[in-house]
Residue frames as a rotation matrix with the C-alpha (Angstrom) as fourth column:
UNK 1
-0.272 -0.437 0.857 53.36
0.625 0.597 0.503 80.59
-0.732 0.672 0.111 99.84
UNK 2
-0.359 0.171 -0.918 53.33
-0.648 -0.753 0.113 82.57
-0.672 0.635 0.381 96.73
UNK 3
0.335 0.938 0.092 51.41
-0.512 0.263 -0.818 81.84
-0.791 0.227 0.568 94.06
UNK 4
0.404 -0.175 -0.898 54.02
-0.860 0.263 -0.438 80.61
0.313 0.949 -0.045 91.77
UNK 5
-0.761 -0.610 0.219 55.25
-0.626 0.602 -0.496 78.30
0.171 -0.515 -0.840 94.14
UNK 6
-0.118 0.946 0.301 51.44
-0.545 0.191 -0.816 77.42
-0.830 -0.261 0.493 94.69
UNK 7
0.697 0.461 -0.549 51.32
-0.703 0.287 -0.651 76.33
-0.143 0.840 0.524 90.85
UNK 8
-0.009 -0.628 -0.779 54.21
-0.888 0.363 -0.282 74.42
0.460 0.689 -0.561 91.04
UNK 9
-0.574 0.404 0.713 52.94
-0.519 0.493 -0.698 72.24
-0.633 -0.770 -0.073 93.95
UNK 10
-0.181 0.736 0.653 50.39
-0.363 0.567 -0.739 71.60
-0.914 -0.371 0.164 92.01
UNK 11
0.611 0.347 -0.712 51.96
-0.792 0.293 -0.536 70.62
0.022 0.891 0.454 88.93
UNK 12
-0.449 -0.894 -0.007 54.19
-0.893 0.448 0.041 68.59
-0.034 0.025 -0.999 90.41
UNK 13
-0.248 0.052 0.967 52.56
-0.360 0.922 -0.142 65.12
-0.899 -0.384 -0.210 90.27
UNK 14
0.815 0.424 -0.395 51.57
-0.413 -0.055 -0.909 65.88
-0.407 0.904 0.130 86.95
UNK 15
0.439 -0.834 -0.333 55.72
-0.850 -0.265 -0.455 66.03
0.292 0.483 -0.826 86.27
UNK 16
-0.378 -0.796 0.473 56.56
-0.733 0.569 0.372 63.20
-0.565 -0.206 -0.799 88.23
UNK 17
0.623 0.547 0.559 53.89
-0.039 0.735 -0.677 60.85
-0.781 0.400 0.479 86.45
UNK 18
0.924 -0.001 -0.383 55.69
-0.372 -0.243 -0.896 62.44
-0.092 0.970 -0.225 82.91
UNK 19
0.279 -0.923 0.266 59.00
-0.939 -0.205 0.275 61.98
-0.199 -0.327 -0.924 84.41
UNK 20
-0.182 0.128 0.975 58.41
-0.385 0.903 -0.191 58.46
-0.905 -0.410 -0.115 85.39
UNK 21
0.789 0.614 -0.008 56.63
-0.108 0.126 -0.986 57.75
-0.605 0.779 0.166 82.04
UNK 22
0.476 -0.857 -0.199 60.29
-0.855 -0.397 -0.333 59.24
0.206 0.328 -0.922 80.11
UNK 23
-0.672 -0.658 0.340 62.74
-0.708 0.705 -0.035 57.07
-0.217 -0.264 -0.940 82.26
UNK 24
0.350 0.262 0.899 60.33
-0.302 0.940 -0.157 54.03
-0.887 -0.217 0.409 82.01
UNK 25
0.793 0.090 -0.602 60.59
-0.476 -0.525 -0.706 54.75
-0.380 0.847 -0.373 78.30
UNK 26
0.348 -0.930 -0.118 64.18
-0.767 -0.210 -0.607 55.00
0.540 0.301 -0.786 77.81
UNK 27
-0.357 -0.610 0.707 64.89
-0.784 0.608 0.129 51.90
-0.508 -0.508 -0.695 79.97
UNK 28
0.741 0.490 0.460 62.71
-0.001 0.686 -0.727 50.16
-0.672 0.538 0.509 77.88
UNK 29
0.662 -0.577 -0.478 64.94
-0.675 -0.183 -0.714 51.37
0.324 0.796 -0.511 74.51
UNK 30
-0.047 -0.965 0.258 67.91
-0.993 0.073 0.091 50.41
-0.107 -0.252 -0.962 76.35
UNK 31
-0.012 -0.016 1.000 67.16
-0.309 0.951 0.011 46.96
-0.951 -0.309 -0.016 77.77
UNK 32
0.610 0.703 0.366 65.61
-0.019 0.475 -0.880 46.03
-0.792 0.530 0.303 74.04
UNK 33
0.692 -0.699 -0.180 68.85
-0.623 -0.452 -0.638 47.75
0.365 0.553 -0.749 72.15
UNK 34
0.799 -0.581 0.152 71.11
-0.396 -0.319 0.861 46.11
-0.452 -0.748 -0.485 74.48
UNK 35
0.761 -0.391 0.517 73.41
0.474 0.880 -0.033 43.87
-0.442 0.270 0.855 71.77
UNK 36
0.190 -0.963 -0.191 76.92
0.364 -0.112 0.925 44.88
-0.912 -0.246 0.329 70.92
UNK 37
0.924 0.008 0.381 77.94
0.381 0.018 -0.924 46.64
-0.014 1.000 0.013 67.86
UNK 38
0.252 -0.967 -0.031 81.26
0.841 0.203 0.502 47.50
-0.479 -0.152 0.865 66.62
UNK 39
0.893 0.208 -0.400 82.26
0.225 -0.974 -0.003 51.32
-0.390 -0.088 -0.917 66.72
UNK 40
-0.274 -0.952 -0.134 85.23
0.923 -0.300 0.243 52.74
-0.271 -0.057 0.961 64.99
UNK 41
0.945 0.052 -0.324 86.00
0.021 -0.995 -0.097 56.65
-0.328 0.085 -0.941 64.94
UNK 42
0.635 -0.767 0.087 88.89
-0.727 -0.632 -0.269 57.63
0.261 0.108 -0.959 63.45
UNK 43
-0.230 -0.707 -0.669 91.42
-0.387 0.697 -0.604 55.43
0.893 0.120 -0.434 64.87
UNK 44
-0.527 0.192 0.828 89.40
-0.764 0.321 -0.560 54.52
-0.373 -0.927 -0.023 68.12
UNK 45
-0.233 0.731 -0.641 87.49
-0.621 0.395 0.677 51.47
0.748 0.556 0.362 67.83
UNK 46
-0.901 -0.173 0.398 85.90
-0.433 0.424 -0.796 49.21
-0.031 -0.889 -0.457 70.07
UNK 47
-0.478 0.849 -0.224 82.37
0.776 0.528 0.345 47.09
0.412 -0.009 -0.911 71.19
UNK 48
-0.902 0.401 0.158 79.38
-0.371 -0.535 -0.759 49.57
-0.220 -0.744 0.631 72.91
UNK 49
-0.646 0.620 0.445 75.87
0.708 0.705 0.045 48.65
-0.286 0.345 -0.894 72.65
UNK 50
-0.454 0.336 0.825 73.22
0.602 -0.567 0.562 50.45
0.657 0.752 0.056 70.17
UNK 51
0.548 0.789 -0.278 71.20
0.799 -0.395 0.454 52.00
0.248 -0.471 -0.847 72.81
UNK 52
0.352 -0.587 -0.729 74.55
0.490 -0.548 0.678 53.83
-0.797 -0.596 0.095 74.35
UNK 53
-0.914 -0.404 -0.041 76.04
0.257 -0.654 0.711 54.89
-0.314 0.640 0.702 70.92
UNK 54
-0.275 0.828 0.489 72.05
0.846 -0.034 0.532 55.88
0.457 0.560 -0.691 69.77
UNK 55
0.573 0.009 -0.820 72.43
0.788 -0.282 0.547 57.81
-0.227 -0.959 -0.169 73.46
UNK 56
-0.061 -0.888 -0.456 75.49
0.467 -0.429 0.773 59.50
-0.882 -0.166 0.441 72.33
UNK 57
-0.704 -0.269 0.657 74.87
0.688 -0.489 0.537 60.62
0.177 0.830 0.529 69.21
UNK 58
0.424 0.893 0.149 71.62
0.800 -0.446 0.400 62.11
0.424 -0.050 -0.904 70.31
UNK 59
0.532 -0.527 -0.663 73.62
0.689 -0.187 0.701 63.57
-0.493 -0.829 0.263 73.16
UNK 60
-0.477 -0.747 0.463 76.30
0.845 -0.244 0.476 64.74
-0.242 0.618 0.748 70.34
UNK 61
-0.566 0.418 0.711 73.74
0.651 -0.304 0.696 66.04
0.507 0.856 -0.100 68.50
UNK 62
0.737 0.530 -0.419 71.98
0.667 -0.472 0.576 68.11
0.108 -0.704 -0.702 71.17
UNK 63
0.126 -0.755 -0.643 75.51
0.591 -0.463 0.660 69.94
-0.796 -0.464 0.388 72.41
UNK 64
-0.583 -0.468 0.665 75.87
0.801 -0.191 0.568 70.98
-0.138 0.863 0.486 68.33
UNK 65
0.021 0.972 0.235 72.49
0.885 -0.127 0.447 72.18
0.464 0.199 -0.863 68.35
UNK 66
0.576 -0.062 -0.815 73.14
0.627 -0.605 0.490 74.34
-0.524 -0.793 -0.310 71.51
UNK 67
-0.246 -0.744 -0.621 76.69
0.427 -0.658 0.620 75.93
-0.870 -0.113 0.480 70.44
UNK 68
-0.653 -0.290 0.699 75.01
0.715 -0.541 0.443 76.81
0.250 0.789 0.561 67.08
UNK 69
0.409 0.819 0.403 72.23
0.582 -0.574 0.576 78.80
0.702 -0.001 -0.712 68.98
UNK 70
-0.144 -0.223 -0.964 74.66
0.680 -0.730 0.067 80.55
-0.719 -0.646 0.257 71.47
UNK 71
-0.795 -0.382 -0.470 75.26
0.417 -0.908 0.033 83.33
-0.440 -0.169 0.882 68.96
UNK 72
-0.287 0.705 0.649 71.54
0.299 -0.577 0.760 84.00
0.910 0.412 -0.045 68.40
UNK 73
0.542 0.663 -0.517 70.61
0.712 -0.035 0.702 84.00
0.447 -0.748 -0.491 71.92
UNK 74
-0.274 -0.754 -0.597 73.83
0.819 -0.508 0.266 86.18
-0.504 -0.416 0.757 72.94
UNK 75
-0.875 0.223 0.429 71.97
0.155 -0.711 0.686 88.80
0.458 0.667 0.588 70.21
UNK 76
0.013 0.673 0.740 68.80
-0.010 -0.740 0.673 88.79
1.000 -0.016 -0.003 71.26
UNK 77
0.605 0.115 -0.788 69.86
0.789 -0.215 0.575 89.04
-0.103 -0.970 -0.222 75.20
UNK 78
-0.773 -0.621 -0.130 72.09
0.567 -0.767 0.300 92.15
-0.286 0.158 0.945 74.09
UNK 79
-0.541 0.586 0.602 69.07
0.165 -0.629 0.760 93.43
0.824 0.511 0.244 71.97
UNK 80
0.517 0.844 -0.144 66.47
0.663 -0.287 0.692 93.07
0.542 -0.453 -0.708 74.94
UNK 81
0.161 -0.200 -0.967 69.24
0.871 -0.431 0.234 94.79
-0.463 -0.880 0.105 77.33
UNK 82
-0.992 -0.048 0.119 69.49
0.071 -0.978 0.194 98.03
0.107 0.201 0.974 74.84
UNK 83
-0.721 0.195 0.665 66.06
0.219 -0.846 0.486 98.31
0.657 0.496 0.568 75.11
UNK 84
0.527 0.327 -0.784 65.34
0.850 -0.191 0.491 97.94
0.011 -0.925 -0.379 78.71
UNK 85
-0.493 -0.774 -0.397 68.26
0.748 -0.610 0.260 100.85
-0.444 -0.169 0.880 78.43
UNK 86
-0.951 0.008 0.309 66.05
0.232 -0.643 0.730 102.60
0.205 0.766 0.609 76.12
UNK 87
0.109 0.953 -0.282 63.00
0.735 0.114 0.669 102.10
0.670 -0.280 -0.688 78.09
UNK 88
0.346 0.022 -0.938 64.17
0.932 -0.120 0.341 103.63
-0.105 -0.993 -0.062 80.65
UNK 89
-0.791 -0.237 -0.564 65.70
0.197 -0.971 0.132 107.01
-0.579 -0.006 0.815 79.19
UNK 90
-0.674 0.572 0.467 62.21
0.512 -0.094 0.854 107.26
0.532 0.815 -0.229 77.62
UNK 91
0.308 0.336 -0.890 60.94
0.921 0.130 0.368 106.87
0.239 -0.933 -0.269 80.96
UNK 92
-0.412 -0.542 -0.732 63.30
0.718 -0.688 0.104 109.85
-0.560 -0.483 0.673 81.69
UNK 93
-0.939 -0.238 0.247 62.25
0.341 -0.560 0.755 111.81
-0.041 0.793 0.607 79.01
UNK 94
-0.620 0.726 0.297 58.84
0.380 -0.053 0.923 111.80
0.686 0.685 -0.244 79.71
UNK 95
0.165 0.322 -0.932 59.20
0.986 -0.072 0.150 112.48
-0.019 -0.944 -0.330 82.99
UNK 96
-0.817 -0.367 -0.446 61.20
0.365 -0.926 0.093 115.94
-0.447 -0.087 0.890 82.08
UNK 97
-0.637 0.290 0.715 57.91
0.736 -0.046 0.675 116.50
0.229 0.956 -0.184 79.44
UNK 98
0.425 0.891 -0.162 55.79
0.877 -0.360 0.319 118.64
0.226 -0.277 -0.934 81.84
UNK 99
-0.146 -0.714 -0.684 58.95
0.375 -0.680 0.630 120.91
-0.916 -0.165 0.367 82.89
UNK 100
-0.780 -0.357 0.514 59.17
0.592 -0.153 0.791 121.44
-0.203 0.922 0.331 78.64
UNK 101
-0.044 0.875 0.481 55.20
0.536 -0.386 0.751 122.59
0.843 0.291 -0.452 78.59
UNK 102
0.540 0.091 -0.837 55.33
0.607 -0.731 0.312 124.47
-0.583 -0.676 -0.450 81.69
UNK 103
0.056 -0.443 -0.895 58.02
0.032 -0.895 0.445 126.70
-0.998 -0.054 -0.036 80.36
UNK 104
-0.700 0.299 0.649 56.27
0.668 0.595 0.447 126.71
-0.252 0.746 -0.616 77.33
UNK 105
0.269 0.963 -0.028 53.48
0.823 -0.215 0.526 127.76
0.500 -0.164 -0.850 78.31
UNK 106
0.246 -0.254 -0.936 55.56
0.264 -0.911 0.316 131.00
-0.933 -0.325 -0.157 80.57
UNK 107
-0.847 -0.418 -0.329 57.12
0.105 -0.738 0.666 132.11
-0.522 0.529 0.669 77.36
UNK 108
-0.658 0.554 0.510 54.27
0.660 0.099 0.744 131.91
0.362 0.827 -0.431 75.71
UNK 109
0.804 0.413 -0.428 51.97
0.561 -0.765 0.315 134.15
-0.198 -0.494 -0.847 78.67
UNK 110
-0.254 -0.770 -0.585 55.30
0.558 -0.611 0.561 136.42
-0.790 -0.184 0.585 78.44
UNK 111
-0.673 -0.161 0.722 54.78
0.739 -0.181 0.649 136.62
0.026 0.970 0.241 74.54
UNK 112
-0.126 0.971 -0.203 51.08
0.973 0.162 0.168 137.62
0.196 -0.176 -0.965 75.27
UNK 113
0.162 0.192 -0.968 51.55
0.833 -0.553 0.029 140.66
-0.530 -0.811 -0.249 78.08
UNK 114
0.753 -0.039 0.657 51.27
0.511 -0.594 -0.621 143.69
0.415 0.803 -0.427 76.43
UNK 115
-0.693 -0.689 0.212 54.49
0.636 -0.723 -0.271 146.06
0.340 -0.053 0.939 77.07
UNK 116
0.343 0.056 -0.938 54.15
0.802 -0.538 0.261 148.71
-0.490 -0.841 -0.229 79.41
């Protein structure tokens, strides 16, 4: 077993307790919410009870939330891939850096030798 698998093993009972805790929660809400109110949108209307339209708007409100953060997160996963791209011809570049000071370092002993 690796070791991140190892930590999740051993956070799982932690999660199901939290889990469990959550859904007890939220059935509570529900059961206590559970009387009818009268919904109209636009030209829909109908009965649902408060817990489900309290459910849905959250819901609603979660999906908005998301599509306004797609176009930051679509930036900075563009930004991190230029500069894994840029890591990596650095990487290159510093590998060529001893080749640059070696022949450097000949023209420079060349400069040196006295003429014959």
């Amino acid at each position: 077993m690796t070791e991140k698998t190892q930590k999740r093993s051993r956070n799982y009972p932690a999660l199901l307790v939290i889990g469990s805790v959550i859904i007890l929660v939220l059935i509570t809400f529900a059961l206590q919410n559970a009387e009818q109110v009268e919904m109209r949108f636009f030209k829909l209307q109908g009965e649902v009870t408060k817990s489900l339209l309290i459910f849905a708007c959250i819901f609603g409100g979660l999906i908005v939330g998301v599509l306004f953060s797609l176009p930051a997160i679509f930036k900075w996963r563009r930004r991190a891939k230029n500069a894994e791209k840029e890591k990596v011809n650095l990487k290159k570049e510093l590998a060529e850096q001893p080749k640059v000071v070696n022949s450097a370092i000949e023209e420079i002993k060349d400069i040196k030798k006295p003429s014959a």
